[in-house]
N, C-alpha and C positions, 0 to 999 in steps of 0.2 A: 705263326705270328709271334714278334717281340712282345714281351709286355706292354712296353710303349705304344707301338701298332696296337694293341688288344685294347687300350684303354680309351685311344683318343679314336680309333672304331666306333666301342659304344657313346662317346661322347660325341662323337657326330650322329647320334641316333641310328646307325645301322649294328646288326649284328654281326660280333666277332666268331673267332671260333668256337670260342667258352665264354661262361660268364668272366670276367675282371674279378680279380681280388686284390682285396686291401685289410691288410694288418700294420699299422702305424706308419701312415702314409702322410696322419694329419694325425695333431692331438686328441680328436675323438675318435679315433679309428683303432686307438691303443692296449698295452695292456699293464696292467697294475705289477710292478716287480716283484712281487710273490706270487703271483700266478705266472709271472714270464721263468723268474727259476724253476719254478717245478715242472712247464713245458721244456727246456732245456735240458733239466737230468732227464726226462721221460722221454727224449728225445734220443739222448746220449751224448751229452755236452754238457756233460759235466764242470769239466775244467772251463767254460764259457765264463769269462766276468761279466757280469750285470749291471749294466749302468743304468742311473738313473738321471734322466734328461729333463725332468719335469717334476720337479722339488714340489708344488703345489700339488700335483694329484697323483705324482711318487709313479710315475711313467717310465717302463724303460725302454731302451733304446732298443731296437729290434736289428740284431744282427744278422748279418747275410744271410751265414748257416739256416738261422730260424725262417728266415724270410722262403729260402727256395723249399724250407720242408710245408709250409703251409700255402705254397704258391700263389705269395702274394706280388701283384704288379705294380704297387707304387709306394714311394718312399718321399721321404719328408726333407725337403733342404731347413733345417733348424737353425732357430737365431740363436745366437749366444747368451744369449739373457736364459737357465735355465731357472728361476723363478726367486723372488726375495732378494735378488744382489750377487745371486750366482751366474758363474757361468762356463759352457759345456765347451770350452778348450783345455781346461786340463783339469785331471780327476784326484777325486782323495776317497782312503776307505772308512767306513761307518759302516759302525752297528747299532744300530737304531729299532730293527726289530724284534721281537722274541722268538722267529724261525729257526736262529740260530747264525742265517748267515750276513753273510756281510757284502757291501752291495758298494759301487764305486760312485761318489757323488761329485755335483760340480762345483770346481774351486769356489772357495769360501763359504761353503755348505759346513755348519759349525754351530748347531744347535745346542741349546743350555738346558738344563734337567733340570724343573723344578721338585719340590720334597711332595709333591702328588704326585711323581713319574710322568707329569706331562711335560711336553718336548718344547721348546720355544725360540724363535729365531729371533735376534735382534741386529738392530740396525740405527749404529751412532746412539745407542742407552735407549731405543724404542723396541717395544716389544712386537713386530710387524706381522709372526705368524704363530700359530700353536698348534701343536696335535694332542689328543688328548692320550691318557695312557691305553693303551691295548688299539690306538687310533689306527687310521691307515691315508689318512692323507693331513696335510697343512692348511687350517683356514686362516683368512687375514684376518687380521687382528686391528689394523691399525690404516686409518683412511684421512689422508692429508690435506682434505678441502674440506673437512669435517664441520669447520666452522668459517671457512672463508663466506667475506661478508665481500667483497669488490672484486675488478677486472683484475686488477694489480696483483692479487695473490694468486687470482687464477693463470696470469701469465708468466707466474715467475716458474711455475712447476708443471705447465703445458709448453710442451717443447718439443722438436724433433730428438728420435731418441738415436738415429742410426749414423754411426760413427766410420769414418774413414774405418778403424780397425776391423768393426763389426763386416765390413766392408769385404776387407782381406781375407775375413774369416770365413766366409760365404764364398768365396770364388773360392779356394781350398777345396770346401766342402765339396761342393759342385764338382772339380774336377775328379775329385776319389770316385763321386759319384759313378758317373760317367764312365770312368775307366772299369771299375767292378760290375756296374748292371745295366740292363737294357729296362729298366725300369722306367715309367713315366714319371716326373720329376712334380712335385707339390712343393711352390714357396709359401711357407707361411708366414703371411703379411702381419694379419693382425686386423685394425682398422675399425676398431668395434669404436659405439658410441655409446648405447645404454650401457653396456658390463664398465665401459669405462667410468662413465657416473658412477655405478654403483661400488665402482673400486676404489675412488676419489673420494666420495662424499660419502660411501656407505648407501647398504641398498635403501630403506627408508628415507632416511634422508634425502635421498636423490630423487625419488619416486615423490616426496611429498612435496619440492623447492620445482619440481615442472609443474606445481599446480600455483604453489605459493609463490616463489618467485624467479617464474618460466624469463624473464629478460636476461639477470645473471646467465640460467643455466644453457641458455641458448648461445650467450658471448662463450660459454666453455665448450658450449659443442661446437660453434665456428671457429676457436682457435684448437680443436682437435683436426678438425679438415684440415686446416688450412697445415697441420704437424705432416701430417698422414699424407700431403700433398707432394709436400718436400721428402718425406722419408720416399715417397713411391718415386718419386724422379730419380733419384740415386739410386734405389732400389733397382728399379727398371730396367735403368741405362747398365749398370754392374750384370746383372743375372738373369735379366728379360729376355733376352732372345736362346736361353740355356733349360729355361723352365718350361711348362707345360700347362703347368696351372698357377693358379696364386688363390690361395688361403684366405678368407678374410673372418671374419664371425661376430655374430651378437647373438646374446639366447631371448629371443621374444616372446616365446612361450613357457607356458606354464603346462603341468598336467593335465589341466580341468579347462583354459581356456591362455589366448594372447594373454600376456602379461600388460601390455599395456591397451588402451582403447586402440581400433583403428583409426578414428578420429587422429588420435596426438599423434600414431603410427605417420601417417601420411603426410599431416602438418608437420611433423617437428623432427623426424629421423627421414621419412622416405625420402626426403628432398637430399639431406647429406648424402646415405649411401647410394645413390644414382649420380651427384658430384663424383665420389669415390669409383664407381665403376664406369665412367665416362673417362676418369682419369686415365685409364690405364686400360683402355681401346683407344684412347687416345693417342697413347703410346707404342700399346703393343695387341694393333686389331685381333691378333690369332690366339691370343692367350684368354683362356678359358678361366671365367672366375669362379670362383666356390666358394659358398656361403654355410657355415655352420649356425644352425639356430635350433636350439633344443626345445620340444614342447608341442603345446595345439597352436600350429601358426599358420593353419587351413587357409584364412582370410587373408591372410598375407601374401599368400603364395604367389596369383594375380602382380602384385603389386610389386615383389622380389624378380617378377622375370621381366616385367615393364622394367626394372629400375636397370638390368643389364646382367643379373642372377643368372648362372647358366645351369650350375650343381646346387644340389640342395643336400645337406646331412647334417643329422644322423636320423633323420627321418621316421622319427619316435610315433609309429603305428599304432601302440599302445594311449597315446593322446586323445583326448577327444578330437572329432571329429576329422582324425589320421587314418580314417580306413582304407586298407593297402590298395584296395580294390579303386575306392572313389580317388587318391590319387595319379594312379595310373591312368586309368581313363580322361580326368579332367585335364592333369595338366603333363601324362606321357609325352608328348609330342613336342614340348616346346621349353621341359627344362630335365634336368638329368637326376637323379636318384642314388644316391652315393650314400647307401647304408640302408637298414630298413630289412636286412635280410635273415636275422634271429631276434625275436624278443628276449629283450637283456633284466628285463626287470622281476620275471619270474620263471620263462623258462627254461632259459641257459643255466641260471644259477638250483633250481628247484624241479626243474623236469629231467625224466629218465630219457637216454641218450636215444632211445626210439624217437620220443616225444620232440628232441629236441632236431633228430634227422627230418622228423616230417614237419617241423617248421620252414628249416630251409629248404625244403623243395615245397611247400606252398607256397612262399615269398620269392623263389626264382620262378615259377610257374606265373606268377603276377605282374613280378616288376622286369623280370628278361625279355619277353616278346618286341622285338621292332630296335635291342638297344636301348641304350639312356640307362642304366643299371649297373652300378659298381658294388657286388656284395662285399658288405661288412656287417658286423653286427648293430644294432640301432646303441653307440657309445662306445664307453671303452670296455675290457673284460677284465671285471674285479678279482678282487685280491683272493676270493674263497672258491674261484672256479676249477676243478679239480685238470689237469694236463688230459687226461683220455678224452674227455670232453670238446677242450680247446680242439684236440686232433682230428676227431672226429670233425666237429665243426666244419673245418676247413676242407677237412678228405670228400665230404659231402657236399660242398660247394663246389668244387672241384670235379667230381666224379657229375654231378649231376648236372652241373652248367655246363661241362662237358658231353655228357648222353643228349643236351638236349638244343644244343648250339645246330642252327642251318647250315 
């Protein structure tokens, strides 16, 4: 089978030859550029440039090479925007870490030094992002509806954001694509509603104005559809019938439980994201959607495959009430599993490579039977994960979704 064939197999709930693999197919499927350099020399690609496509969580781009070593089957069509006002059409180099090396970022990536060694991006004299010294990623800084008090400001900076060029940029992509791999194609949409509030207004803030003054922030969430409507029409019609999947994401969960009530869950977002995935079945029936949502989002789950949800990741087992087993059983059948294959928050990083083999073969042992199961790891792989590790990881998905495929 093609990777392509291998992936929309299990996404049609039957079983392929092997489990599917994915290594930076979507932004949480990825891996931190100091843990991608040292898979690369430990690889033996050396001379490999390292790019870094996601300035916020310092993500790098997974080149071919690395991709057939870890035999992963699907890849990411990437928007231009790689994070802060950057973006991934043409690169510059920076050294920004204390590894030593120097890593290629996306035009107009041009961080300032303050006299603490912390890193800080600005944008028109605003300080929008910072890393802290010894850091290893970008948080925002700086959140522009912060004190918006009417519609008016909220429509002046809700807007469709996809541009004829962005446009150009994406069918490029696409056809490189295409021509180098038989890989199943991931557009990453976007589309969020809560991370958008909390990008906007700041997370507090946003969390406290749906209780205090839920009419504004609903006018913000109706002219985010109504953004996301228009971005998906163009979207669609340019790269829709080229793609495989589409990306969209909100994090609704938390470690210990939903981030928000189900209650507001259902009133005040499920109705949006079911506009959004009616959108574009609307458009484009065969295209399979994929929802990213970090956390305990057990109660949700019901409610994400009602709304048109087909993929679910990164499928944080470790969550409350994420147990790999009640999953599968509950909602195996009816929505698909795209990650959830190594626990990332203590084993990966702190367990001996045994420990970390006989995770993934109990998590493919769980979520492979019948299809619907794309291994990755539950996130992306951080910056302190040693390369034997990474390889192993994947030899072992590999080796063992393969001994145990029908």
């Amino acid at each position: 089978m093609t990777s392509r064939e291998r992936i929309l197999g299990t996404l049609g709930h039957t079983e392929p030859d092997r489990v599917p693999i994915d290594l930076g197919g979507m932004r949480s499927t990825g891996i931190h550029v100091k843990a991608y350099r040292r898979l690369a020399d430990y690889l033996g690609y050396c001379d490999l440039p390292v790019k870094v496509f996601d300035v916020h969580q310092m993500l790098a781009f997974v080149d071919e090479e690395i991709r057939r070593e870890v035999h992963s089957d699907a890849i990411e069509l990437k928007r231009l925007n790689g994070g802060f006002g950057t973006r991934i059409d043409s690169w510059i180099r920076r050294d920004i870490f204390e590894d030593g090396s120097r890593y290629l970022f996306p035009d107009g990536f041009d961080p300032r030094v303050k006299e603490d060694g912390s890193l800080v991006i600005e944008r028109d004299g605003i300080e929008v992002a910072t890393m802290p010294r010894g850091g290893h990623y970008f948080d925002r800084s700086y959140f522009p509806l912060a004190h918006a008090e009417s519609e008016e400001e909220i429509s002046a900076l809700v807007l469709p954001k996809l541009t004829g060029e962005e446009i150009e940029f994406l069918k490029v992509q696409l056809t490189g694509i295409r021509k180098s791999t038989d890989c199943a194609v991931i557009g990453a949409f976007g589309g969020n509603f809560l991370e958008a509030g909390h990008s906007m207004f700041g997370y507090q803030e946003f969390m406290e104005r749906l209780i205090t003054d839920l009419p504004l922030m609903e006018y913000f969430l109706d002219r985010l559809l109504e953004s996301y409507q228009i971005d998906l029409e163009r979207y669609l019609a340019a790269v829709g019938d080229e793609i495989d999947i589409i990306q969209i994401g909100d994090d609704y969960g938390t470690q210990g439980n939903t981030a928000i009530s189900p209650r507001v869950f259902r009133s005040i977002f499920k109705p949006r994201l079911k506009a959004v995935c009616d959108f574009i079945h609307s458009r484009k029936p065969e295209l399979f959607i994929f929802l990213h949502s970090c956390g305990s989002i057990y109660p949700f789950i019901p409610d994400f495959i009602d709304a048109g949800i087909q993929i679910l990741n990164p499928v944080q087992t470790n969550a409350r009430n994420m147990e790999p087993e009640k999953l599968k059983r509950e909602f195996g059948k009816d929505i698909v599993f795209w990650g959830g294959g190594c626990e990332t928050q203590h084993t990966l990083p702190f367990g001996s490579l045994k420990e970390v083999e006989d995770d993934v073969k109990k998590r493919i042992d769980i979520f492979a039977p019948g299809g619907g199961f794309v291994f990755a790891p539950i996130h992306n792989i951080q910056s302190e994960i040693p390369p034997e590790k990474i390889k192993m990881l994947f030899d072992c998905a590999y080796e063992y979704g393969s001994s145990n495929a029908q």
